[in-house]
N, C-alpha and C positions, 0 to 999 in steps of 0.2 A: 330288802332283797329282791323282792317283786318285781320294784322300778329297776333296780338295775339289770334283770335278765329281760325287761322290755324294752330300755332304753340304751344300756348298753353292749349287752350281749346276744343282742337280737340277731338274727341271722337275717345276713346282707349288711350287716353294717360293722358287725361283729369285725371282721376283717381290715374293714377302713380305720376304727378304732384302734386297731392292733398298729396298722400302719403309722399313726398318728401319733401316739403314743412311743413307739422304736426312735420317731423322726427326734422327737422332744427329749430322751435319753440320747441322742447322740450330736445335741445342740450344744452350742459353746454356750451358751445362755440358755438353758431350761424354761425360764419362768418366764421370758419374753415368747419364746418359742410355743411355752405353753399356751400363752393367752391366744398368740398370733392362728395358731392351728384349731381350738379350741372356743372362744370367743363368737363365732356365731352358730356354734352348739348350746352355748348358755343363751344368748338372744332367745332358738328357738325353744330352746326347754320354759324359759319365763312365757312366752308368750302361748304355750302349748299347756301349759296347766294353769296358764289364767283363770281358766275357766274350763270346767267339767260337766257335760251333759247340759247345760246352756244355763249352769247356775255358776257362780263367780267363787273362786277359792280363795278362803283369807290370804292374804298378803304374807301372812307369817309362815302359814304353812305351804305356801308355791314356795317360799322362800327357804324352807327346810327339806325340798323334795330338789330344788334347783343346787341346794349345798351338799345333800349327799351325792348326787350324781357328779362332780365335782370334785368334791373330793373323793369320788373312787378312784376320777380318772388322773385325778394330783397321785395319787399312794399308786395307781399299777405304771405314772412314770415318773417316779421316784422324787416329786417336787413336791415339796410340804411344808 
């Protein structure tokens, strides 16, 4: 829950998301639309908990922090 009122419900971006999100709900194709709009938010999420305070985070677990944030944003635009 943490991560996602850091990463996606922060304020200042909070908004872009929303916008981003409405775009992909009113796409004739969702899932292309998703990636298209979405896709270098996942880039920088992997490469943004790479590494934490200059020590390197398992692979598995950036890769369970980069899924939930992900699938939030699949489930609040409706592609699952």
């Amino acid at each position: 829950y943490l991560v996602m009122q850091a990463e996606v419900d922060a304020l200042g971006i909070k908004q872009t998301f929303e916008q981003e999100i409405e775009a992909v709900k009113r796409a004739d194709d969702p899932e292309t639309e998703f990636n298209e709009r979405f896709d270098s938010w996942i880039d920088h999420w992997e490469d943004k908990f790479a590494e934490v305070h200059g020590r390197s985070v398992p692979t598995d677990q950036r890769d369970e922090i980069v899924r939930l944030l992900v699938d939030e944003l699949r489930s609040r635009a409706g592609v699952e």
